[in-house]
N, C-alpha and C positions, 0 to 999 in steps of 0.2 A: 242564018244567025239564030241558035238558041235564045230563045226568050228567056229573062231575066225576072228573078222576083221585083229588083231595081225596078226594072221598067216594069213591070205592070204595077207595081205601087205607085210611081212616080204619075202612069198612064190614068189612072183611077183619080186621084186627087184631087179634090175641090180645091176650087178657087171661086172668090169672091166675085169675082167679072166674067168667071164662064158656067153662071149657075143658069144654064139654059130650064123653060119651063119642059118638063116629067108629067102627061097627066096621067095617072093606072088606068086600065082598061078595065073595069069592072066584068065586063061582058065576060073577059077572059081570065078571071082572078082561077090561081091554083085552087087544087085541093088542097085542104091539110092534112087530112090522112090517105094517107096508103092503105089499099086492098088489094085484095087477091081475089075476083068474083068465082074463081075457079075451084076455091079452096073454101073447104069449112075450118072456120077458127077454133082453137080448142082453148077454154075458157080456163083462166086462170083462180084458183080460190081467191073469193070474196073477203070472208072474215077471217083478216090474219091479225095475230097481236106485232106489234112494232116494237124494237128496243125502245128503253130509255136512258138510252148514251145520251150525252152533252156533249155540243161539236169540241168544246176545248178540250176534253178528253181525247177526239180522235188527234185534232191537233197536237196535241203532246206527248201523243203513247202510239203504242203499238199492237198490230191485231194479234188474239189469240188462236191462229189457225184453228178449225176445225176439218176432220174427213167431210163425209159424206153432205150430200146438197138434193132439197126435194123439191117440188112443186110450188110446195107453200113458200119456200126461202126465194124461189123467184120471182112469185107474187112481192113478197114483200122489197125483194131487190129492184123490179118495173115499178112498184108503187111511190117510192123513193127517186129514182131515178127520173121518171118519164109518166106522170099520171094527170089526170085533167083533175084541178083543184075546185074551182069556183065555176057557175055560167052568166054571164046576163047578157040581159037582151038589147036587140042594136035591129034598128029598121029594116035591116039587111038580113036581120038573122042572128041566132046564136052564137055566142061570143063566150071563149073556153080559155080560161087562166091554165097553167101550166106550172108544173114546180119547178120547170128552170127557165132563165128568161132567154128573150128571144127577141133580135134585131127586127121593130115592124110586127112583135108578134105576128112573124112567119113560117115558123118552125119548120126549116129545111133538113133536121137531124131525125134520121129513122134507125133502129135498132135490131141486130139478128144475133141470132145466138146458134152456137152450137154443140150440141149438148148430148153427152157420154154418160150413162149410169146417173142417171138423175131418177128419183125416187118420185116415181110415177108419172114419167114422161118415157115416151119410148125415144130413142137414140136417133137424132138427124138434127137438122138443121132448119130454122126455125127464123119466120119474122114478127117480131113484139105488136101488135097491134094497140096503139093508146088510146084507140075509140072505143074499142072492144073491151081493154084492158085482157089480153087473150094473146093467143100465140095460132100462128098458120106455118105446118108443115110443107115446108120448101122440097129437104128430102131426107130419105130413111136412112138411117146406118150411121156404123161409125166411122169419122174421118179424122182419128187423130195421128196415124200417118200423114194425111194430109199437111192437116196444120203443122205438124212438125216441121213439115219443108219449106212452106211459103211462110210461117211465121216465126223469124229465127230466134228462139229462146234458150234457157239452157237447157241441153240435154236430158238433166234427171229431172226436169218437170214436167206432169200428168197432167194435161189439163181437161178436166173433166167439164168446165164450164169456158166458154170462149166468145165473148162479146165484140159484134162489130156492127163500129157508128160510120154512117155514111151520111153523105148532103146531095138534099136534090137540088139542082144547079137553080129553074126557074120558079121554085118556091119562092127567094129570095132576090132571083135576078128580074122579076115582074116589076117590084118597084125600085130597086137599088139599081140595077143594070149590071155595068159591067166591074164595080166597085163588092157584087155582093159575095167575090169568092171571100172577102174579109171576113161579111158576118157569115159565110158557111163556118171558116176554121173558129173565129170566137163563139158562134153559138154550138160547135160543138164541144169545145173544152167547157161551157157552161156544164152540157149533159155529162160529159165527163168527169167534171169533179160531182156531182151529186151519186152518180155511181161507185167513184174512189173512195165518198165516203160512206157508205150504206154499208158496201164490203165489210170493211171493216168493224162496226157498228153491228154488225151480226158473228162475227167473229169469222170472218174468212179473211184470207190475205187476198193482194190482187196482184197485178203486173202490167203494166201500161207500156204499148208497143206504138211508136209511128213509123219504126221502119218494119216491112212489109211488104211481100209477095203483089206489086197491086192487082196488077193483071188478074192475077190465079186468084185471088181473092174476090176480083170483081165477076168474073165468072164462075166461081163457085155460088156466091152469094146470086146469080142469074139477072144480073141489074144491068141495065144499059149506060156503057159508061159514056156516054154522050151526052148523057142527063143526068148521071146519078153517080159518083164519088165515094170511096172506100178513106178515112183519116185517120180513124186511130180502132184499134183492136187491146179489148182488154180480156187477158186469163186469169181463170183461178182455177188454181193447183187441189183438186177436192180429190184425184183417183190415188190411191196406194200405190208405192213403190213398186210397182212393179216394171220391168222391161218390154215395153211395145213394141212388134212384132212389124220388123220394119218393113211395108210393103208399099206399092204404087198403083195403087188403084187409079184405074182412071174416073176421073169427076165428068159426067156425062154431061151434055148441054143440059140445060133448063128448056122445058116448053118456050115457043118464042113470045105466047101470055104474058110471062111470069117478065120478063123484057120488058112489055110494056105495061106493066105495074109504073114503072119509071117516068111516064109522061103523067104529069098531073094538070092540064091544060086542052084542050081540042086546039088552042092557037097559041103557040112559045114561041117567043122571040129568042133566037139563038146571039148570046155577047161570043166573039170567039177569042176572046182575052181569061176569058173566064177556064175554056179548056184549055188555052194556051200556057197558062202559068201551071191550070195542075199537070198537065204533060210534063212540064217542063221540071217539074218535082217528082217524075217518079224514079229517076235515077238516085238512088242510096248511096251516099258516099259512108265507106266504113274507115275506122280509125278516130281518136282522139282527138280533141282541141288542141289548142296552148295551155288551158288551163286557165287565162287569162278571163277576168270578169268582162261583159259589155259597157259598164260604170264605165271605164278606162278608154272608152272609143267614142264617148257619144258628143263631148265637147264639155262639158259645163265639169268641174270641178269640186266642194265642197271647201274651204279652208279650214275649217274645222269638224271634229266629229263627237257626236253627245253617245255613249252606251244608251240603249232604247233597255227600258227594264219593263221583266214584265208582270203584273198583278198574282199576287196570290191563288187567284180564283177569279173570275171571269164574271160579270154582275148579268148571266144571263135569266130572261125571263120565260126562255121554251127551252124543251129539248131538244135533239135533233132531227126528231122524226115530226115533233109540232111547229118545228122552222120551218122546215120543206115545202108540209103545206099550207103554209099561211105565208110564204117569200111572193112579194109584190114586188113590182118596180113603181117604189112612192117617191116623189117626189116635191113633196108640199113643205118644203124646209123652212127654217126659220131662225135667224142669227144667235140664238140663246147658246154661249159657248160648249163646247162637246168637253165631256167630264175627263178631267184626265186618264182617270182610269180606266172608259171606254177608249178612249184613245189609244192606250197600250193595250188592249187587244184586238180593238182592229189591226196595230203594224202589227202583233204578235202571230196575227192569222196568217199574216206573208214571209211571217221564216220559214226557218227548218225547211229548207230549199232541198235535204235528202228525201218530201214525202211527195215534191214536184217535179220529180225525173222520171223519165220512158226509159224504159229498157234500150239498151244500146243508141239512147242518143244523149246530147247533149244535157249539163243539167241546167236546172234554170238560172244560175247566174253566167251562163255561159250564152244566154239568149235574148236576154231582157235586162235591162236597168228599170224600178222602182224608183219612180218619185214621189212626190205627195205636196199639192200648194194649201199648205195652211191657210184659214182664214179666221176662225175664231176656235178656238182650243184652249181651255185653261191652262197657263202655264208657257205657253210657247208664243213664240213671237210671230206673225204672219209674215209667209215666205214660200220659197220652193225650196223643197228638201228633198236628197238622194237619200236610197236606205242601202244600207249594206247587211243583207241578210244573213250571210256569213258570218260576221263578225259582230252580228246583233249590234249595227248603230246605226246613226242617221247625221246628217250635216248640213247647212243651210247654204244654199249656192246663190241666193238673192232675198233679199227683204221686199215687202210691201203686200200690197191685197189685190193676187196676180189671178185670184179666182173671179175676180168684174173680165177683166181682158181674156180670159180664157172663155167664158160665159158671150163673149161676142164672138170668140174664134169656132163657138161649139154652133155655129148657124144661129145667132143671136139669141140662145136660147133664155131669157133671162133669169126664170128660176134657180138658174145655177148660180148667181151671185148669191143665194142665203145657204148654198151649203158650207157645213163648216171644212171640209176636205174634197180635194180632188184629187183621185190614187191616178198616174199615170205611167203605162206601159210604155216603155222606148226601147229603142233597139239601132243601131248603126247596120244598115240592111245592105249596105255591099261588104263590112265584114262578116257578116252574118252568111253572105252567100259564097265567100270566099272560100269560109272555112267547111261549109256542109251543102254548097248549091242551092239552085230554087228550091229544095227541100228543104231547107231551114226557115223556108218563110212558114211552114206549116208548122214546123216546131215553136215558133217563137208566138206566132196568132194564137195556137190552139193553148200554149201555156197562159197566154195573157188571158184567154178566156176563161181556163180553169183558175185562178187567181181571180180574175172582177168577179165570179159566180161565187167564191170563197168572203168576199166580201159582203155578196147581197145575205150570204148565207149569216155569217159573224154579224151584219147588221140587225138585220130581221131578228137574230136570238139575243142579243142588245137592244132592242126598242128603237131604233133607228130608223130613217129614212136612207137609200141607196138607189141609185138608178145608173146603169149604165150607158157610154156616149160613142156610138161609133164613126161618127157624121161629124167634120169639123174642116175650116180651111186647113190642110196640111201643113203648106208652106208657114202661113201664119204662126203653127203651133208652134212648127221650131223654132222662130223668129224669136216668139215669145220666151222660147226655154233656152235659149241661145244654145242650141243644137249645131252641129258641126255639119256642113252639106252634104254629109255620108245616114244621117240619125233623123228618124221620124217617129212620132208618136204614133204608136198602134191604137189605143184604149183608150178611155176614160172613164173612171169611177167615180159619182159625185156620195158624198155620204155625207149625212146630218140629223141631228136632231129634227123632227116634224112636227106638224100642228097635230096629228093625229096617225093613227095606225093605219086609216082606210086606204084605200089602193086610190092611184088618179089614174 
């Protein structure tokens, strides 16, 4: 019997009565960075200047492509994407904030790139090192024959820059177990949208791929895929029109070293749920939806719908590049209602659902339903509300102050009864698997990831408080949303106004 995304969601699921005790092994805690002691790193420029784009800019417009791409553009694109922001100290040791967040601050997403005519890099394939802030040559030469085959894009695009994010399974699966293929795909749509939007913010265009060669990719890239996970692959189109010389070079093994880069433990406990679902996604179903929203599948209805309008301009306090790094997961909220006008940019940040599609897959309203339980917002009454991004509106499916009850369903957490919003991702996950197989659970995670990191991002450049929630009784959630026995909440995004900016 192939395994089911169903069922390994279903398998994973807390519940209140079987929350047996978990203690970490400290003895055996991962690394967090990846090395290569084989390889010398080659060190990325220091002092680069950063745009000063405004994220509602990228939100609302469009990149101005540019040709060519140098050294310093990918300093500044790693610097953006994946850079260590803050340190402090903890008994144990050095403790390293992140510019995007991370389930347990575990950060299981590691970064390669492959890179053609890059201006003073020589041509091969490359792993990003964020200790180092540097790059380690994997291997020499060009492989854009390669990628053409195992990365199906359109034909007349050059991709002169070629990003891929992968998850190490026991990063994540040390404390979560076997629940943490979840935070692999949500913490890598985190690092994903801070890449989606850096791109552009520099003037280059991108292309977001989750379907994918895996195989041939996980062996190119030399990672053991036992431990280590190939999800989503981003191009940018930097080389001239010209016609690539289409040839089949053979991609030679990797040193069996470079293999065990991938263990980041002396003792991993192997979950085999955790391989079993991404196996069970790597088959690519090609072809079209229905067309049809997931709204429409999940259960709960709207009876009316309000037009969501949105602000002239955005009351932001940072730019894009001083969002990045200074985004905490704060959460010290406090009931003083959230301004309406911030309010319509936070849902404003989750339309425009053409800037959250992958190439040849589904787009986001074909993956996810958006909800949001009001609790103090000027202007609107508290409740649970569906958004329709499409159509730019929203509708109220229940009244009351459903952010206390959800705040015990998130592992009692209670802080979460002062935020003024809680954004939630749903999804009907055997339609979901119907139409695009256990691969769709990876489209639907990794969107809702890129989406809640779109948030911490809109908050933080708002003055806000935002923390994300991956941990909750399942069944209870949907009880709560009156979900249909097919629809499970993926996410949770708490936002609000705070006592203060500092991180907790």
């Amino acid at each position: 019997m192939t395994f089911s995304a169903a069922q390994y969601h279903r398998e994973t699921s807390y519940r209140r009565d079987r929350m047996g005790g978990h203690a970490l092994d400290w003895t055996h805690q991962p690394d967090t960075f990846k090395s290569y002691p084989q390889a010398e790193p080659l060190p990325l420029p220091r002092e680069v200047d950063l745009p000063e784009v405004f994220l509602s800019r990228l939100i609302r417009g469009s990149p101005s492509p540019s040709k060519g791409l140098t050294a310093a553009d990918l300093a500044r694109l790693f610097l953006l994407t994946s850079s260590l922001t803050a340190k402090t100290r903890h008994p144990g040791g050095d403790f390293y904030y992140r510019t995007a967040a991370s389930a347990g601050a575990l950060y299981p997403t590691e970064i390669y790139g492959a890179f053609t005519n890059v201006e003073g890099l020589e041509d091969g394939l490359y792993h990003f090192s964020i200790a180092l802030q540097g790059l380690t040559r994997l291997r020499s030469g060009d492989y854009l024959s390669f990628l053409r085959r195992s990365v199906p894009g359109h034909p007349s695009i050059n991709p002169g820059v070629t990003f891929f994010f992968t998850a190490i399974f026991f990063r994540s699966s040390w404390k979560y177990r076997a629940r943490a293929y979840r935070y692999h795909l949500l913490d890598t749509g985190h690092v994903l949208e801070h890449l989606l939007l850096a791109l552009p913010a520099l003037n280059f265009s991108a292309r977001l791929f989750f379907d994918f060669a895996d195989q041939e990719i996980s062996h190119f890239l030399g990672i053991d895929e036992q431990r280590e996970a190939v999800l989503a692959v981003v191009q940018v189109p930097t080389l001239p029109d010209f016609a690539i010389q289409e040839t089949n070079p053979r991609v030679e093994d990797l040193d069996s070293s470079f293999r065990q880069a991938s263990r980041v433990s002396e003792q991993e406990v192997d979950y085999p749920q955790i391989l079993d679902i991404h196996q069970a996604g790597l088959e690519v179903r090609e072809g079209p939806g229905d067309g049809s929203t997931m709204a429409r599948h999940i259960g709960p209805v709207p009876k009316d719908w309000t037009p969501l309008s949105s602000p002239a301009s955005w009351p932001e306090k940072t730019n894009l590049a001083q969002t990045i790094l200074t985004r905490r997961s704060r959460r010290n909220f406090v009931t003083t209602p959230l301004p309406r006008d911030l309010l319509s940019a936070l849902l404003e940040s989750l339309g425009h659902p053409e800037h959250n599609t992958a190439e040849n897959s589904p787009p986001q309203q074909e993956l996810l339903s958006i909800g949001c339980l009001v609790s103090s917002a000027e202007g609107v009454e508290p409740g649970f509300y569906l958004l329709d991004t499409l159509q730019q509106k929203w509708g109220m499916v229940a009244g009351g102050m459903l952010t206390h009850p959800m705040a015990r369903i998130c592992l009692d957490q209670v802080w979460l009864t002062q935020a003024a919003l809680h954004f939630l991702f749903i999804t009907p996950i055997g339609k979901l698997e119907e139409r695009w197989g256990p691969r769709g659970y990876r489209y639907a995670m990794m969107t809702a990831g890129r989406l809640g990191e779109r948030l911490y991002l809109t908050a933080t450049a708002l003055g806000l408080g935002c923390c994300g929630i991956g941990a909750f009784y399942d069944q209870e959630a949907a009880d709560l949303l009156g979900l249909n026995p097919d629809s499970r909440m993926l996410y949770l995004v708490a936002v609000g106004p705070v006592k203060s900016m500092k991180g907790v």
